[in-house]
N, C-alpha and C positions, 0 to 999 in steps of 0.2 A: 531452623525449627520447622518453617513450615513445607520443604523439601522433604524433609524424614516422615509427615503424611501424606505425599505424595507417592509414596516409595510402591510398586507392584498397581496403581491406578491408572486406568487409560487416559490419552493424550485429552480425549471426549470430556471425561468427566472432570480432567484437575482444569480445562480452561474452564470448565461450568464453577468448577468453585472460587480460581482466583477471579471471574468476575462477579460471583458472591462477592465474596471478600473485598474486593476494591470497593464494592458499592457502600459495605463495613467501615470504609478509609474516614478516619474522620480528622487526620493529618498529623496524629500525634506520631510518637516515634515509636511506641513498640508494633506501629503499622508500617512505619519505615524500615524495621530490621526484618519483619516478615516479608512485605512486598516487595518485590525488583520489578522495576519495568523490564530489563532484557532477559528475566528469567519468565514473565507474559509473553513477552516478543518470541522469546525460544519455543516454548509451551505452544501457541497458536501457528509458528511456522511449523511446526511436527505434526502437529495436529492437519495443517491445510494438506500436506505434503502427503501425508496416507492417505489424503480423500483422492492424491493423482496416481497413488500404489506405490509412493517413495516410504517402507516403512524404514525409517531412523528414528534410534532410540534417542532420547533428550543429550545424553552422553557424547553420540556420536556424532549428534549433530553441532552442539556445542564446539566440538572436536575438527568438526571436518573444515575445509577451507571453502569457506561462501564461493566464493569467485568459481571456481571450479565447479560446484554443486550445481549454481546461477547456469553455468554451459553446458550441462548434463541436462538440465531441466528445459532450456531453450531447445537442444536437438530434438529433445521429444513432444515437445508441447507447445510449439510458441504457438503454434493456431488455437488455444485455446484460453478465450479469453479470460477464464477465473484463473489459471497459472501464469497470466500477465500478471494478475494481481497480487497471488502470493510472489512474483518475482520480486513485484514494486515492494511490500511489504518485508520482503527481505535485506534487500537494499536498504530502503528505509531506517531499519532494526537494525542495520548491524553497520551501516554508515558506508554504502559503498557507494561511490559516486566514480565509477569508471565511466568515462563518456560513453564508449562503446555499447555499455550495456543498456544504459537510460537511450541511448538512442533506439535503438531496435526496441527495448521495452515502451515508448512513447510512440513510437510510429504504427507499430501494432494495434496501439489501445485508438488512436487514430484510425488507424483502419478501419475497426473494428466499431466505431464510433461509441468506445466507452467514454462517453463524456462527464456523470459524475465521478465517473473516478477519477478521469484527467481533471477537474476542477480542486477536487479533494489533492493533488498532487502539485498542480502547477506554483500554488501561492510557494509551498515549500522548496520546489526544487528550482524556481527562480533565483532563489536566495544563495543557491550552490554556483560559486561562481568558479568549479570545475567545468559545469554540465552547459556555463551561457552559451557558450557558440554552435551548439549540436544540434544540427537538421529537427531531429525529433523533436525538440523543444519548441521549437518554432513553427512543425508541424500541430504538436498538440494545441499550442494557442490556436492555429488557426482554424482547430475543429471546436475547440469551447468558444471559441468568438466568433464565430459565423451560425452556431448550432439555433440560437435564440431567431435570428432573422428566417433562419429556412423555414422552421415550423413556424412564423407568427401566420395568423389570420389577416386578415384586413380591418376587419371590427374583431379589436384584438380585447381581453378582459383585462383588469386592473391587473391582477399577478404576473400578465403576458409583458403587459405594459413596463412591469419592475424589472422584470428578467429582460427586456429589451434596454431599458436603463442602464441594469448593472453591466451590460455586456457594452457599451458605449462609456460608461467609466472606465471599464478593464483597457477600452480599445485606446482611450488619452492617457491611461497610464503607463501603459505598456510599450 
């Protein structure tokens, strides 16, 4: 039902209304039979994907084969670090966990030192025990767990203090 109002709207305006909508969500089910998380997932990858000049219709992308897309978009973009991040969000969404790709896509954001975004991604993709043994993995830890100590001060404030905590929990748990 709620695809057939989406029908001729840009990629722009239906992620502005399914996250109206989600915010609508009050967990009953005729919200369930409207809302799909991989049809959001879809919707925001098309969406990020025109902002790189990949225009794919919902249809086609739906259609087309990640993995491949995923290589198409590494040739032309990997130095850029917002299409690390619809990479990772692709992945993400649509459940790929090739080593290959999480590695080059984590050493990058390394590089590059996206650190919340590598934080936002590590607790998850720890849990893929495809991806445990891949350089990048152990690269990205070791830019979110050194990142707090580089910046601290010396007369450091309470919150610096925290983030110096958490990242000494991360470092005995890990």
């Amino acid at each position: 039902m709620f695809l057939k109002i989406f029908n001729g709207i840009s990629t722009s305006k239906q992620l502005q209304m399914y996250e109206c909508f989600s915010k609508l969500n009050d967990g009953s089910e005729s919200f369930k039979n409207v809302l799909s998380q991989k049809q959001y997932i879809t919707i925001k990858c098309v969406h990020e994907l025109k902002q790189l000049g990949y225009n794919l219709s919902l249809e086609k992308f739906t259609n087309c084969n990640k993995v491949d897309l995923l290589k198409t978009i590494w040739k032309h973009n990997a130095q850029n670090p917002h299409t690390l991040e619809i990479l990772a969000n692709i992945c993400l969404g649509f459940d790929i966990s090739h080593s290959k790709i999480w590695n080059g896509i984590l050493k990058r954001m390394a590089m590059f030192n996206m650190v919340r975004e590598l934080n936002a991604l590590l607790d998850i993709l720890s849990c893929e025990t495809k991806i445990l043994d891949i350089e990048g993995l152990v690269v990205a830890w070791e830019c979110v767990l050194w990142q707090p100590f580089k910046t601290a001060n010396q007369t450091r404030s309470i919150a610096q203090e925290e983030v110096l905590q958490k990242a000494l929990f991360r470092l005995q748990v890990s």
